[in-house]
C-alpha positions as CSV (number, residue, x, y, z in Angstrom):
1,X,121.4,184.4,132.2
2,X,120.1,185.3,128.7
3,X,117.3,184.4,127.3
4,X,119.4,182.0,124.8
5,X,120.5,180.0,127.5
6,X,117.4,180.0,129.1
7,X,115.7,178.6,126.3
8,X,118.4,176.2,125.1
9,X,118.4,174.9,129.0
10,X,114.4,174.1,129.1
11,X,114.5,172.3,125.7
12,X,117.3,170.2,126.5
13,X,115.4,169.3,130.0
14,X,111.7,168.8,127.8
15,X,113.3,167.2,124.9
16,X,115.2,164.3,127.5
17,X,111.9,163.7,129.5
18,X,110.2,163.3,126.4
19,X,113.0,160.7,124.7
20,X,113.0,159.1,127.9
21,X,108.9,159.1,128.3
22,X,109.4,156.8,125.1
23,X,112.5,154.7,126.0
24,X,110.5,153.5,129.1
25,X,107.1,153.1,127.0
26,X,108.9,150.7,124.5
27,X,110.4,148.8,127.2
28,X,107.3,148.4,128.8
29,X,105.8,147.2,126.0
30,X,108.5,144.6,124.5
31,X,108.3,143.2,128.2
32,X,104.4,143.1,127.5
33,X,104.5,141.3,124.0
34,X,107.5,139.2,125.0
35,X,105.0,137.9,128.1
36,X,102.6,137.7,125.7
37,X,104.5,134.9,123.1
38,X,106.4,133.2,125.9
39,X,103.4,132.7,128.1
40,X,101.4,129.8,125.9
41,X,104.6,127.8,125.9
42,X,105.3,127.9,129.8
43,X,102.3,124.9,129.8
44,X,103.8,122.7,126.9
45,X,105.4,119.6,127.7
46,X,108.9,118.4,125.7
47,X,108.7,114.8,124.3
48,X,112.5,113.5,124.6
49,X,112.4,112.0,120.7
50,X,115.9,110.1,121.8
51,X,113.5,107.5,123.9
52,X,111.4,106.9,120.8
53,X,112.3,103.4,119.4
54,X,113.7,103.9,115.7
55,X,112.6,101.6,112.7
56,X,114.6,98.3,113.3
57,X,116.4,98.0,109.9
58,X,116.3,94.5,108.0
59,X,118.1,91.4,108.7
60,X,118.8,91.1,104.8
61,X,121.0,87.6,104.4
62,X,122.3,88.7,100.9
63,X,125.5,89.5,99.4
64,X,124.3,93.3,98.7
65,X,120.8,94.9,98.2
66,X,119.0,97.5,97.2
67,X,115.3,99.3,97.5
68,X,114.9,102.5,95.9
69,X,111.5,104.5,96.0
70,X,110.7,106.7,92.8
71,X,108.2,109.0,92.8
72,X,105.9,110.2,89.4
73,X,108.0,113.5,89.2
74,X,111.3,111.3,89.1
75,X,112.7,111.8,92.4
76,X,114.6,109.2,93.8
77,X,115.2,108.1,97.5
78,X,117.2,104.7,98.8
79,X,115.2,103.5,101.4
80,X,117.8,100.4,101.9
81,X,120.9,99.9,100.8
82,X,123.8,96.9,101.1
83,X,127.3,96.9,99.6
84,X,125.6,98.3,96.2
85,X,128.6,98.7,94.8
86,X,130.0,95.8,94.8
87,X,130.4,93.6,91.8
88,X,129.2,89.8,92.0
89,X,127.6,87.3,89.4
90,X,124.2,88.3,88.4
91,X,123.4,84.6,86.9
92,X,119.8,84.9,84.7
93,X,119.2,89.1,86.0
94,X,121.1,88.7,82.3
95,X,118.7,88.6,80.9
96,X,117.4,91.6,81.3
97,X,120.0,93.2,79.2
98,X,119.3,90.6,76.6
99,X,116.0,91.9,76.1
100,X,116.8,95.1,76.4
101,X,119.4,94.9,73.6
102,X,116.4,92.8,71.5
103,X,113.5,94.9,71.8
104,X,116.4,98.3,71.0
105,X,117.7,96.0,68.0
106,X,114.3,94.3,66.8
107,X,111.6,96.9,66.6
108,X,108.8,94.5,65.0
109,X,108.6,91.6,67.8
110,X,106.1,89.8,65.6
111,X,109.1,88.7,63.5
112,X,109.9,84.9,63.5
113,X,113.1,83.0,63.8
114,X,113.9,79.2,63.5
115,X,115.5,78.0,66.4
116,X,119.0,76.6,65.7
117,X,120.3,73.2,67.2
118,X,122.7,75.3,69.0
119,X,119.5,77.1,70.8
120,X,118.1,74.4,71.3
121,X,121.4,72.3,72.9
122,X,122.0,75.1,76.0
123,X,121.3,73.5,79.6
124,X,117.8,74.7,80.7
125,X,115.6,75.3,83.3
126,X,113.3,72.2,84.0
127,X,110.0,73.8,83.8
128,X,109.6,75.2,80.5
129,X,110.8,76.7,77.1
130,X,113.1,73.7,76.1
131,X,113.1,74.8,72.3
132,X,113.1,72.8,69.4
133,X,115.7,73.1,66.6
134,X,113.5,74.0,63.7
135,X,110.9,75.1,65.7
136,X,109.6,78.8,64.5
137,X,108.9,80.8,67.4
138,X,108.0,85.1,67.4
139,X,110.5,87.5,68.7
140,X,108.0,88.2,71.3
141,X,107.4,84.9,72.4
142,X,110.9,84.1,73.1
143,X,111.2,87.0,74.9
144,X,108.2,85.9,77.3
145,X,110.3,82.5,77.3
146,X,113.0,83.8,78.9
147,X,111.9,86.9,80.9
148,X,109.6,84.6,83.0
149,X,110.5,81.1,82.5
150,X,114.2,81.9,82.3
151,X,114.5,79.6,78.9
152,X,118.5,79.9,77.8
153,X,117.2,78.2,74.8
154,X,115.0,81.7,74.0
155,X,117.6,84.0,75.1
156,X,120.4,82.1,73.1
157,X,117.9,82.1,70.0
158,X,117.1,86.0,70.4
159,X,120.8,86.9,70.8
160,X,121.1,84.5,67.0
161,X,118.6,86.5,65.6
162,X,120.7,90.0,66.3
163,X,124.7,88.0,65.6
164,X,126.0,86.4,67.9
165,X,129.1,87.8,67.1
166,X,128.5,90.9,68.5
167,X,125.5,90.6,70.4
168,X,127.4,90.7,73.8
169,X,129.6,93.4,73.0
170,X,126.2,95.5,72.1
171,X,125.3,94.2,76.0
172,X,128.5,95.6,76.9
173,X,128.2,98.8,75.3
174,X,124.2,99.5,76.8
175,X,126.2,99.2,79.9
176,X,128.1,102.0,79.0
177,X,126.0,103.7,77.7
178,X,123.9,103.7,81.0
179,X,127.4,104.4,83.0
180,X,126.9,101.0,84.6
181,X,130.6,101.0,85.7
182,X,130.8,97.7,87.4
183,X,128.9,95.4,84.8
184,X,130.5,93.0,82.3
185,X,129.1,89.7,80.2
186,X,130.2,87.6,78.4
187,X,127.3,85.9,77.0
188,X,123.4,86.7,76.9
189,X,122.5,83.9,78.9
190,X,123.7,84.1,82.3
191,X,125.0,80.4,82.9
192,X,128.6,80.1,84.8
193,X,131.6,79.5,83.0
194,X,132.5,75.4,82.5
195,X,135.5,76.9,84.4
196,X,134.9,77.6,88.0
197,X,137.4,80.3,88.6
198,X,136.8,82.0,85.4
199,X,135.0,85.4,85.4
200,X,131.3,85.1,85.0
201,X,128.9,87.4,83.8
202,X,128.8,90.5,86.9
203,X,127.7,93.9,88.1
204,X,126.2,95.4,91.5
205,X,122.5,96.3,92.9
206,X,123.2,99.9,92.1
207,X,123.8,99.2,88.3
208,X,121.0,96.6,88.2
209,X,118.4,99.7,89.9
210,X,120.2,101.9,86.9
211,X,118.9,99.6,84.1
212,X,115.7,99.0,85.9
213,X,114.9,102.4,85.9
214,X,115.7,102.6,81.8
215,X,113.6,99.6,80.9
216,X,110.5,100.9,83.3
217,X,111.2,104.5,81.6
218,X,111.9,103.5,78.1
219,X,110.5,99.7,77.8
220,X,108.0,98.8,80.3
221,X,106.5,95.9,78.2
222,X,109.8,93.8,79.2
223,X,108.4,94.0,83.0
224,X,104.9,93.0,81.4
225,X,106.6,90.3,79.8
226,X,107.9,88.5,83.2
227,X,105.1,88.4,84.7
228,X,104.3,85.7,81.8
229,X,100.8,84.2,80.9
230,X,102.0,80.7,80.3
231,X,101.0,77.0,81.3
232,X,102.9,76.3,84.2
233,X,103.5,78.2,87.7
234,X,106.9,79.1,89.3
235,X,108.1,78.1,92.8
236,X,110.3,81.0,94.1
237,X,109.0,84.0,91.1
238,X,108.5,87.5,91.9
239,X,104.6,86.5,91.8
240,X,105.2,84.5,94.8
241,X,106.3,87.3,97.2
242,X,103.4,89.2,98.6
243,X,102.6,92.8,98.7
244,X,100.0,95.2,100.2
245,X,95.9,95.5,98.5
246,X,97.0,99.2,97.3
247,X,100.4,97.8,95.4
248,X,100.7,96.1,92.0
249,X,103.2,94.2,90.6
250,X,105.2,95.7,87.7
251,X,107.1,92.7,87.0
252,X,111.1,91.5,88.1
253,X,113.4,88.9,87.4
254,X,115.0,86.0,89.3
255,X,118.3,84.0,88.7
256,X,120.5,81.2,90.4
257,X,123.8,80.0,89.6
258,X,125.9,78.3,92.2
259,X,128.6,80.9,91.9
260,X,125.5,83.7,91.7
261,X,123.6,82.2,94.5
262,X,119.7,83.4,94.3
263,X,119.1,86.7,92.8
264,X,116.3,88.9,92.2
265,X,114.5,92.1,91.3
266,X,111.1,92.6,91.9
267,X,109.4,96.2,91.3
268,X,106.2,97.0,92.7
269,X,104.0,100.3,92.6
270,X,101.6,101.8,94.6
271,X,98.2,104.1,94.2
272,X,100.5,107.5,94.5
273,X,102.2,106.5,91.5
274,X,105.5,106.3,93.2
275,X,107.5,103.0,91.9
276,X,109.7,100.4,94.4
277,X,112.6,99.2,92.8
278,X,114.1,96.1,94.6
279,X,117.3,94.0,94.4
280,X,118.7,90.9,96.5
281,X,121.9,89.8,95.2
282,X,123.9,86.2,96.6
283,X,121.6,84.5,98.8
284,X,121.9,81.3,99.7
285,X,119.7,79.6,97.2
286,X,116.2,79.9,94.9
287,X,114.6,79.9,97.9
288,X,116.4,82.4,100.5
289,X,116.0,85.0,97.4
290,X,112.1,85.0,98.1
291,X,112.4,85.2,101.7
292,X,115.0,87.9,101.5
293,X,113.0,89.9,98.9
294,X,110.0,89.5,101.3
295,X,112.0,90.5,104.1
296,X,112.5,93.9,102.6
297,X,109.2,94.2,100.8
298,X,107.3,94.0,105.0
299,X,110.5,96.5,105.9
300,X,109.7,99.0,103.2
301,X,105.6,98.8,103.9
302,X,106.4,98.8,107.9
């Protein structure tokens, strides 16, 4: 054998008992870490999560609702949601589109009007803001009228002082404009049609939350505005419902029509900054509304 072979054969025989001196050493020492990472976790014990009892979701008694959550960067989360999209009469929640089209058409609320015997013939609330005709009442006034006492004789007055003409079709149109696809009026009041089977003024929880969101973004004085300052209290209002020590009350809106049934919005806030928009939409009357509202207020802070 030459001394070629000879050398070839001893470095073939060093260089595999050196490849496999390593192969071993590696496997000795992934078996070593391995029993190293899988040891601490031999000891731990598994919860099973499926025996855990889940949040017991509301009994809501209302034709659709909605609660959405809204934090100071914008993000949005539903934290409850019922038929949202579907379209039923919104009775004085109106309103709210009244003033919105007011304070977008009438930049200087100061401005006074004369309240016109048509204002002041409109079937009212019993409580308060049964106008006058004759009577010269602010912009801003009238606006405090009907956002918290629900006057129809202010929000027929504020919809004079734009023209009446056209004053629901600009209604119609901010609906558009805010892609609320399933809302319609057809005046700025909210009162049924005299005929029962004719279409009243309508739209859902989800395009209500839509225009809540603009007027908190755009126009938060019109939330100021419901929570009034004036001489008489109001049985079944958003400042009846109660809400935790760390929350405040941003304002809301509450309406009732028999074909409506009791309707409201309520929006609350809390010390993060993050806002609660809520909406019950068809309940069984002024009272249910506020039970039903509450109802989803204790769910939300559960």
């Amino acid at each position: 054998m030459n001394k070629n072979i000879k050398f070839f054969l001893m470095s073939f025989v060093l260089s595999s008992l050196f490849w496999w001196g390593i192969s071993s050493f590696q496997q000795g020492m992934e078996q070593f870490f391995y029993a190293q990472i899988i040891q601490p976790f031999q000891n731990l014990t598994l919860v099973d999560l499926s025996d855990m009892p889940e949040k017991p979701r509301p009994d809501i008694k209302a034709e659709s609702a909605i609660s959405v959550k809204i934090n100071k960067s914008g993000k949005e989360r539903f934290l409850f949601r019922r038929k949202i999209e579907k379209p039923l009469s919104i009775a004085s929640l109106t309103k709210l589109m009244t003033a919105l089209v007011i304070i977008e058409n009438n930049p200087d609320l100061s401005k006074s009007i004369i309240i016109s015997e048509s204002a002041e013939g409109k079937y009212n609330v019993p409580v308060y803001g049964n106008l006058k005709a004759g009577q010269k009442v602010s912009l801003e006034e009238l606006l405090n009228l009907m956002l918290h006492y629900s006057s129809n004789d202010a929000a027929f007055a504020l919809a004079e002082s734009v023209g009446l003409e056209n004053f629901v079709e600009k209604m119609n149109q901010k609906a558009r404009d805010l892609d609320m696809k399933n809302t319609y009026f057809i005046n700025p009041i909210g009162l049924d049609p005299e005929d029962i089977d004719a279409v009243a003024n309508y739209s859902t929880s989800y395009d209500l939350m839509t225009l809540s969101k603009y007027i908190l973004k755009n126009h938060p004085f019109l939330f100021e505005l419901s929570l009034g300052n004036g001489p008489y209290l109001i049985e079944n209002g958003v400042l009846d419902l109660h809400i935790l020590d760390n929350q405040t009350i941003i304002g809301g809106k509450t309406g009732y029509t028999e074909k409506a049934g009791g309707c409201m919005l309520f929006v609350f806030s809390d010390q993060d900054e993050n806002y609660f928009i809520n909406l019950v939409l068809g309940t069984e009357s002024p009272q249910t509304r506020i039970e039903e509202m509450q109802k989803l207020i204790n769910w939300i802070n559960y």
